[in-house]
N, C-alpha and C positions, 0 to 999 in steps of 0.2 A: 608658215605665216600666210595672212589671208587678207581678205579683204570683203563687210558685211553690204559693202553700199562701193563699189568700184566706180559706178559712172560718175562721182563727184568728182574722179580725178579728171573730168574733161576742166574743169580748174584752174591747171594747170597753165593753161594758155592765159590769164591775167596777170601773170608774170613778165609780160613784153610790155605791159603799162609803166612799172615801175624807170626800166628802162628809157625808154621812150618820151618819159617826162626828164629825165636825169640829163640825156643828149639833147633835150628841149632849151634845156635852159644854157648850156655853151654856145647861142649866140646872142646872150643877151650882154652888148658893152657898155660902158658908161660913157656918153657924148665927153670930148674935149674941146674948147673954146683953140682958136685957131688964124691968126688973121689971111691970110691968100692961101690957095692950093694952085697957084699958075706953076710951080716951083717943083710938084710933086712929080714923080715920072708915074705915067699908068701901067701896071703891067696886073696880072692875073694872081691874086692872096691864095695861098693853099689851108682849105679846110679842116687837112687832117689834125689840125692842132685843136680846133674849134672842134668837133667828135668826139674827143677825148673826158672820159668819163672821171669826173671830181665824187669827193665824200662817200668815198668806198663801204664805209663802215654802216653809213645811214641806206645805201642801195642794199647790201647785202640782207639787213634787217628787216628793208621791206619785201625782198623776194622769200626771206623765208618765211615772214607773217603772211605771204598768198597760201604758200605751199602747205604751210599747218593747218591753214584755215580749210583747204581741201581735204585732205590727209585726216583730219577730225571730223568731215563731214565722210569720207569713205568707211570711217571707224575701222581701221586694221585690227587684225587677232591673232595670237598665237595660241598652237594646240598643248592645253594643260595636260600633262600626265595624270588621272586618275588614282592611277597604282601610289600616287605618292601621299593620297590621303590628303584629310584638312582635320586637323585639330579640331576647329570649333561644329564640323557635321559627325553627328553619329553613322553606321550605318547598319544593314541588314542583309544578310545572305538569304537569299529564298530559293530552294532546289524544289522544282516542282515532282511529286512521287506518286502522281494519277496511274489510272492502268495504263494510259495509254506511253507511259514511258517506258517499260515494260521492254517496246519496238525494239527490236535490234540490242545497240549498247549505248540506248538514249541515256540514261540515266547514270552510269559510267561516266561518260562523257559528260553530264552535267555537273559532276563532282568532283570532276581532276580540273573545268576551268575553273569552280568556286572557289578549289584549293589552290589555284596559281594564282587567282585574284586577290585572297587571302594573301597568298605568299609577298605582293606587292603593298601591300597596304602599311600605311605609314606608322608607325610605331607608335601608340596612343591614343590612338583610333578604337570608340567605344562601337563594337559591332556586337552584334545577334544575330544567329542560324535559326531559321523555321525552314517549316517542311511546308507543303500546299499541295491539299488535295481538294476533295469537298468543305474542307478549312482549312484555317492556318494555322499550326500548330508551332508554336514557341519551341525551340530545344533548348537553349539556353539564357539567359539571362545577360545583358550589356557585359561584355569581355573585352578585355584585350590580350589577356594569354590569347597565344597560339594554340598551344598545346590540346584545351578545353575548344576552341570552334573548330577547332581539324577532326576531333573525335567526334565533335558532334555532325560533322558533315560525312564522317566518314559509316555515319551509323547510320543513315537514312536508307531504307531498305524500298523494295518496288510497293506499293500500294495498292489497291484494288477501287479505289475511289474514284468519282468522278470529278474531272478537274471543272475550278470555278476563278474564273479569272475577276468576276464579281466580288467575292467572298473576299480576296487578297483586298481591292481596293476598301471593302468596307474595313476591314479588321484595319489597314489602316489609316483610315480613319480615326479610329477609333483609338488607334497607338499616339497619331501625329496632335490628339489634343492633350496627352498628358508629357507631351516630351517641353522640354523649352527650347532647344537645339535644331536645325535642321534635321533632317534623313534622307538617308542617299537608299535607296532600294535595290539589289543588285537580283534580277531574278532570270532563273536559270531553268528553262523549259521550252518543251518541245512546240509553243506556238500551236497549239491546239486549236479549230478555231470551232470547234461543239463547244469548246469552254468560257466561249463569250456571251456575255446576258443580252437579252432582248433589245435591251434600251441602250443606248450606250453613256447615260448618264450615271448608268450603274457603276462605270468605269471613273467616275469623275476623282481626281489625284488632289487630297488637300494641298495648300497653302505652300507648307515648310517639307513637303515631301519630293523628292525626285527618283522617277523611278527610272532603271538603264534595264533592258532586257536582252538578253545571252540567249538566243533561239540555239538549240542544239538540232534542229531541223529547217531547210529554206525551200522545200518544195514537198507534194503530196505523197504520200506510198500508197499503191495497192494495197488494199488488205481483204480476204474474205474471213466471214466465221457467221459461227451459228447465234442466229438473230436472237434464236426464241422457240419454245418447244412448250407445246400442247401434248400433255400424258394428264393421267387418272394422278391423285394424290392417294386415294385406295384403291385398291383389287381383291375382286372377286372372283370374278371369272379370267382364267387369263389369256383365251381364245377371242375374248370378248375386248381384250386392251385393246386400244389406239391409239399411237403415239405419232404427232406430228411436227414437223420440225423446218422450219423456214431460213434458208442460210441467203446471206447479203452480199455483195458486193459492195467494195466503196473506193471510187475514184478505180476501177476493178476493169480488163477487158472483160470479155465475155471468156469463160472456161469449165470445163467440167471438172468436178467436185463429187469422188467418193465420201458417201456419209455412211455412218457406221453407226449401230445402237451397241451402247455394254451396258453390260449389271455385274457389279461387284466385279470391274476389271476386263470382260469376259466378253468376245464379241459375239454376240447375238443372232444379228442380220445384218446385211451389207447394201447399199443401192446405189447408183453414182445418176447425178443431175446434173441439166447443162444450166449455167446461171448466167443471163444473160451481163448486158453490159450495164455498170453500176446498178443491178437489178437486184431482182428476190426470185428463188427460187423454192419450191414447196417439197417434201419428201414425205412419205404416210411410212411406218410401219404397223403392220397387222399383228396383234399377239404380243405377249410379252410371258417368258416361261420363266418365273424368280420361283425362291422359296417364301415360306410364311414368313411375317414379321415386314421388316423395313429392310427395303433392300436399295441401294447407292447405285443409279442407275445414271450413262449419260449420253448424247448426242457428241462426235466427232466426228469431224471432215480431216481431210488428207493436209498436210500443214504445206501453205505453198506462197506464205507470207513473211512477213517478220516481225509480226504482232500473234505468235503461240498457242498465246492464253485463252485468244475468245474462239479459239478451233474445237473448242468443246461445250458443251452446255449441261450445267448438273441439274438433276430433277430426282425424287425421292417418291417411293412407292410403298404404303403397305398393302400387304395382302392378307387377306383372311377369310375368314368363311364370312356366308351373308350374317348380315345382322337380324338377329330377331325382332319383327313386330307384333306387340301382341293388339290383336282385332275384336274387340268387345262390342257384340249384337242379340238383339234381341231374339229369342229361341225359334221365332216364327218367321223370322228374316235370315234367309238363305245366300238371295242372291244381289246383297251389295257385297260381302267380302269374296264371292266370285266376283265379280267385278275390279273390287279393287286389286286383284291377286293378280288378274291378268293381266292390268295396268302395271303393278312393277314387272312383272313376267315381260315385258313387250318394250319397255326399255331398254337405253343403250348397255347400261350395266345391274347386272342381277347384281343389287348391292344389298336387297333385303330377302328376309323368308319369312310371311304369314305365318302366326300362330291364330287360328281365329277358337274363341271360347263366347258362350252362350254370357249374359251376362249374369246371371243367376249361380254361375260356374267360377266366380271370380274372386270369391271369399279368402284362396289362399295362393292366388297368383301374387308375385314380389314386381311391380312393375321397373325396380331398378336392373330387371335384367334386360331389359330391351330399350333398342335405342328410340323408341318412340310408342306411344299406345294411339288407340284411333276408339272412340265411343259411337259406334254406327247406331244413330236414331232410339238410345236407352232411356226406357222409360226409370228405373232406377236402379242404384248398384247397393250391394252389400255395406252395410258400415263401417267394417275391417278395410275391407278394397279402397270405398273412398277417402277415407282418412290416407291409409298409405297409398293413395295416386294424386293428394295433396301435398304429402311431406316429398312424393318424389318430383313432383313441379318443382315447390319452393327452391329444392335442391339443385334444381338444374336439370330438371326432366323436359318433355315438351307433350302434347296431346292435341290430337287432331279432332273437333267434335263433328259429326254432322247432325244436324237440328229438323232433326223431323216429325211429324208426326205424335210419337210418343213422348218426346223430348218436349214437343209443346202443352202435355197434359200435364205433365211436372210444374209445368211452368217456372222451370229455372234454369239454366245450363249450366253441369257440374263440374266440379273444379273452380272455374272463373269464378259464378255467381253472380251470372249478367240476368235478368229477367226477360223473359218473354212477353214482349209488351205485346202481341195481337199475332191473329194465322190469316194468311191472305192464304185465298180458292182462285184459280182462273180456270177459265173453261180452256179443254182441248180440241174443241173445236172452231175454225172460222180461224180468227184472226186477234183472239180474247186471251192466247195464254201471253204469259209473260218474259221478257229478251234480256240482256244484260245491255243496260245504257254508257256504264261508266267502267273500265279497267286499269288500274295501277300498272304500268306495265313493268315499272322500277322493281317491282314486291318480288325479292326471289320464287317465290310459289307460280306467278305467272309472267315469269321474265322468259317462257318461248311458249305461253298457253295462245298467243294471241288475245284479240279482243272479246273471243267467245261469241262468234256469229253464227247466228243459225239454231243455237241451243233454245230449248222452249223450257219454261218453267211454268206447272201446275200448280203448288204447292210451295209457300216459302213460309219460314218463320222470321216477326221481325223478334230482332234482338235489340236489346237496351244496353249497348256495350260501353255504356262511361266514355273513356280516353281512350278505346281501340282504335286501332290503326284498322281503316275502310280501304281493303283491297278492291273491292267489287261490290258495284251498286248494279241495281234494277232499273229499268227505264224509269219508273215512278219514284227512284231515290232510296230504295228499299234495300239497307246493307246485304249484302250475300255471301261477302267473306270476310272475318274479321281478323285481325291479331292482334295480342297483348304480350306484355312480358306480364308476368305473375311470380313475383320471388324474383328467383335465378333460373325459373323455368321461360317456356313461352306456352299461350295455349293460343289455336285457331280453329276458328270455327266457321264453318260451313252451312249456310242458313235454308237448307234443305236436306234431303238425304241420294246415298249411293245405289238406290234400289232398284232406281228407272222404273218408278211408280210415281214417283213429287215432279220426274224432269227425265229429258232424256240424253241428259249430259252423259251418261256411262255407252253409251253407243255415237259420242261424237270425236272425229276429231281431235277434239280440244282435251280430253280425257284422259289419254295417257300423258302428255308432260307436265299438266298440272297435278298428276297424283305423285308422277317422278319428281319436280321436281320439291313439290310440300314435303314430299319423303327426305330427300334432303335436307333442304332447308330446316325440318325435324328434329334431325339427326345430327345437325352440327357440320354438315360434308360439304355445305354449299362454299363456307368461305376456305375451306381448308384450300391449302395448294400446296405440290410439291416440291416450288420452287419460288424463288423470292430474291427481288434485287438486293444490291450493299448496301447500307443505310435503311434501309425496312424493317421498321420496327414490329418486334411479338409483345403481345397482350401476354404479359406474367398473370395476370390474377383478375377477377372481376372485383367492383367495389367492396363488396364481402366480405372478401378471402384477404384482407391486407394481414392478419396474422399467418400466413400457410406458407410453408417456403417452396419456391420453384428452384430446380437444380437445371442450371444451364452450362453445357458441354460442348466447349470450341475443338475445330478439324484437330487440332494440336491433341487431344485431349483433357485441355487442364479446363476449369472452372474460372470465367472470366468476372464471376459474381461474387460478392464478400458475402460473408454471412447474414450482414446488415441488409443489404442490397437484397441477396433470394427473399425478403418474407418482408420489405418494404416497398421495391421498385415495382412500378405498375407497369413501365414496358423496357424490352431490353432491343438496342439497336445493333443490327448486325455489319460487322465493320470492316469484314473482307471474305474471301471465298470460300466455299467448303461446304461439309454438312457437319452443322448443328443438332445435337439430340435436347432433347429438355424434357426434364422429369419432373412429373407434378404429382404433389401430396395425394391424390385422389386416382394415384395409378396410373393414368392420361400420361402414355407415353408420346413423344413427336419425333419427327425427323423433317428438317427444314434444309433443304437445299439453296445456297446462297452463288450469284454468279450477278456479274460484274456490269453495271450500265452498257449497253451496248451502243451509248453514242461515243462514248471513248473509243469505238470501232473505227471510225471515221478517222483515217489520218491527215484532213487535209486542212491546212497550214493556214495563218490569219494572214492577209495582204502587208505588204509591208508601209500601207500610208496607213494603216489600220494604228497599227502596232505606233508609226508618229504621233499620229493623235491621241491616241491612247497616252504615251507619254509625254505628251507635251500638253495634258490638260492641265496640267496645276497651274494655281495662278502665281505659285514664286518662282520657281527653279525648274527650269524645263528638263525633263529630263532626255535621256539619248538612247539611240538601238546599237548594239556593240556588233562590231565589225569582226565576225568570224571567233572562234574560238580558241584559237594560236597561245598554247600561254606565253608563248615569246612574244607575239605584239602585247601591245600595250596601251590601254583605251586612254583616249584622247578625248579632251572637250574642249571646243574653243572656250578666249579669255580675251573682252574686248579690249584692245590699249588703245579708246577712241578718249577718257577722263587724263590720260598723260600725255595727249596732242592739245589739248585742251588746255591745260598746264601749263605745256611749254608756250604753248602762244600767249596765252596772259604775261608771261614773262618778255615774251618779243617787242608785244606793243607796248609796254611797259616802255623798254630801253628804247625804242622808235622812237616816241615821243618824247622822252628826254633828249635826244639825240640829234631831231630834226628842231626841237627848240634851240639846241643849242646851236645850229648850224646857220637858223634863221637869226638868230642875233649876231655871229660876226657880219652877216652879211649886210645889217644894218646900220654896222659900225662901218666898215668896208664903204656905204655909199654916202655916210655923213660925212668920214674923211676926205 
């Protein structure tokens, strides 16, 4: 028993009034009429008779109408059992199953007190088991068998999600307006505190909801693991891989940390790093020696925590030979595809190999063999050729133009069928040629070309590109790189040419990454990656393709896709660890390496006035933070008895006032007689 308001018991001390007035009145006598007092002897009357306290009954009742009246203003409380349930509130078990319970035998632990809390609960008691990760996920439906929420709590397995303490309050929300009943929310988690939203209004707890939280953690753990790793998603060369790999500390001292590269199981190369304290630490390795195909490659450090799982990092590799480009130029033009050849040659990864053909030579080239074509400055091509390097755009081809010269006597650019509205001349001498005023730096083509300073341009062609996307303008506003999508293709175009005759961009700088990285972006290589958080959704199919079935294949092996789903769903979200294959109707094999939020890394713990306020936002039923998880204790909540002090003194004054009425009338009898 308790007390919410104690200083009103100073109170207490108006109870010497009653008193005080009661001994007041034993000296008051009624005069006697008397003829001489010569007669009387003087001697000294003793008090203690006059002291002596009348009308017991009436004193009593006003010392305890003080004492209620304090006592109801103190509001006293006793601590309610929990475990004993309320009939008229529902409730809810929420076991949190993020990665980050994973720690130790967090989540053990969260299911043996769910199951003791359970075990207490009062017979009749309409509960429901969810699980809580990046959502909340219902397991059962309002029960009160045992049997069904014990199964279901005892089915909750570790997660790979990231926890959202958000998400819980929204969902309910979202519960607490279709219930008519209270809900009591019983939730069982490690106190995460990455799993808190920005705002904390995100946490705002309706009305008729209370929420009690079961922290299975009350302070920080060390954890290290691997943060993040930079690898190729293809290889070609494999002298040439580079795989880099940044491991964390968190809440962490400072320590040294073996990292290890494998592929298919298999250690590779070994390096150890000192990481400082709560720091990042960087690891490079040089090479990567796989076979062809797709090969399951990963980053680990030595395990020296109690969170496992993020001691490793998966990443996915194919390797293959370079991909052909076929280089279509004019028979008189030698040396733009030297040019362009030594530009991929001089990159980071030999990921392509020139085919260059005369363009007159192109009558029975199939351009669906190469991952991208390039039209170096053609004045025109074969009928067969352009037809089939239209149907292989549409298709999902790409084509690089550059617009030179000969391209402008055409006066049309092929494939697209942008028009060449006019040729700008600058002189090269003095200060008359032309600079590049404006750069996209966003455009994968030149997201590391820089802004192109210093490059001169002689010769441009404008182009009349419709809706193209204007990577690159001219000081005078004059497009110079365009992109379109066309079909399922893309084409871009270049509003000059590779000769270093129009400009002398093939001798600058800026030359090799805008040829590397157009080559990609080409080729489809720019967005690939070999690795991908939980929750990261893959693109099934382009708008197109909604008849074509894509076959997608979980770590497990099974097919998490129904038949309906491969050849309707447009994305498929990945929703715990491992690598994923997926097979598409057009051959396009993948391999997608999935690995876990790395703020779930962070084990350090939400304050505990954090976690009050949190639940004590609702505005009915405040809820409480559970003291330890003993299934032998047994959570308490006060219960105010300040409305049954309250009670009984309406009844006091009551009988007072009848009591002191009736004391005041003999007394009135008493001085009439």
């Amino acid at each position: 028993m308790g007390l919410f308001s104690p200083w009103f018991l100073a109170g207490f001390v108006a109870i010497g009034l009653p008193l005080y007035l009661h001994l007041l009145q034993q000296h008051k006598t009624t005069p006697v009429p008397f003829a001489s007092l010569r007669f009387f002897e003087k001697r000294t009357q003793s008090s203690i008779k006059h002291r002596r306290l009348r009308h017991l009954l009436l004193l009593a009742l006003r010392l305890a109408l003080l004492i209620l009246l304090a006592l109801a203003f103190a509001e006293p409380f006793l601590q309610r059992n929990l475990g004993a349930g309320d009939g008229n509130r529902a409730w809810m078990i929420v076991v949190d199953d993020s990665f980050s319970m994973r720690a130790a035998s967090r989540l053990d632990e969260a299911k043996r007190a769910a199951l003791a809390l359970l075990g207490r609960r009062k017979p009749g008691t309409e509960t429901q088991v969810a699980a809580l990760g990046s959502q909340l996920r219902l397991l059962t439906q309002p029960e009160q068998e045992d049997a069904k929420l014990r199964a279901a709590i005892e089915s909750i397995r570790g997660g790979d999600t990231l926890g959202s303490y958000a998400e819980l309050t929204r969902a309910l929300r979202s519960i607490a307006q279709s219930m008519r009943q209270p809900l009591d929310v019983h939730l069982f988690t490690d106190a995460q505190k990455s799993a808190l939203p920005v705002g904390f209004n995100d946490l705002q707890l309706p009305e008729n909801v209370s929420l009690h939280v079961h922290p299975v953690a009350d302070k920080p753990e060390p954890n290290w693991a691997v943060e993040s790793v930079s690898a190729p998603a293809a290889l070609w060369d494999t002298k040439k891989a580079r795989i880099q790999a940044t491991v964390a500390g968190y809440g962490s001292p400072s320590a040294r940390r073996t990292v290890s590269l494998l592929a298919a199981g298999k250690v590779l190369a070994t390096k150890a790093v000192d990481v400082p304290e709560n720091g990042r630490a960087s690891v490079e390795f040089q090479g990567l020696d796989v076979p062809y195909g797709f090969a399951r490659c990963e980053i680990r450090i030595d395990g020296a925590d109690k969170l496992a799982q993020d001691d490793r990092f998966l990443f996915a590799v194919q390797r293959s030979d370079p991909r052909p480009v076929l280089f279509v130029h004019e028979s008189r033009d030698s040396r733009s595809s030297l040019y362009f050849r030594a530009a991929l040659a001089a990159s980071a990864e030999a990921a392509f190999s020139i085919d260059a053909v005369a363009s007159e030579q192109t009558a029975h080239q199939d351009p669906s063999r190469f991952a991208f074509v390039v039209l170096s400055d053609v004045l025109s091509l074969p009928g067969a050729f352009e037809n089939a390097l239209q149907k292989y755009v549409r298709g999902g081809g790409s084509v690089l133009i550059a617009a030179g010269p000969s391209t402008a006597r055409h006066g049309k650019i092929p494939v697209a069928g942008w028009k060449v509205a006019e040729t700008k001349y600058f002189s090269r001498g003095g200060e008359r040629f032309a600079v590049v005023g404006d750069a996209d730096l966003a455009h994968p083509a030149l997201r590391r070309a820089g802004k192109w300073e210093g490059v001169k341009f002689y010769y441009v062609v404008k182009i009349d590109g419709g809706q193209a996307r204007i990577a690159a303008r001219l000081a005078d506003q004059t497009p110079l790189v365009l992109d379109a999508k066309v079909g399922e293709g893309r084409v871009m175009a270049f509003a000059s040419s590779f000769d270093n005759n129009t400009n002398d961009l093939p001798l600058a700088p800026v030359f090799v990454p805008f040829v590397e990285r157009s080559a990609r972006y080409l080729a489809g290589l720019e967005d690939r990656s070999g690795a991908v958080r939980v929750n990261a959704n893959l693109e099934l199919r382009s708008a197109r393709e909604q008849a074509v079935s894509v076959e997608v294949i979980d770590p497990d092996g099974n097919r998490p896709l129904s038949l309906q789903e491969s050849t309707k769903s447009q994305f498929y979200q990945f929703g715990r660890e491992g690598y994923f294959e997926v097979r598409r109707a057009n051959g396009r094999h993948e391999m997608v390496a999935v690995n876990a939020d790395r703020k779930e890394s962070d084990l350090n713990v939400i304050p505990q006035e954090t976690i009050e306020l949190w639940t004590g936002s609702g505005a009915g039923v405040n809820g409480t933070v559970a003291n330890g998880l003993d299934p032998e204790k047994k959570e308490t909540k006060p219960s105010s008895l300040g409305w049954y002090f309250l009670a009984v003194l309406a009844a006091v004054v009551a009988a007072e006032s009848l009591l002191a009425s009736r004391y005041l009338g003999v007394q009135r009898e008493e001085r009439v007689s």
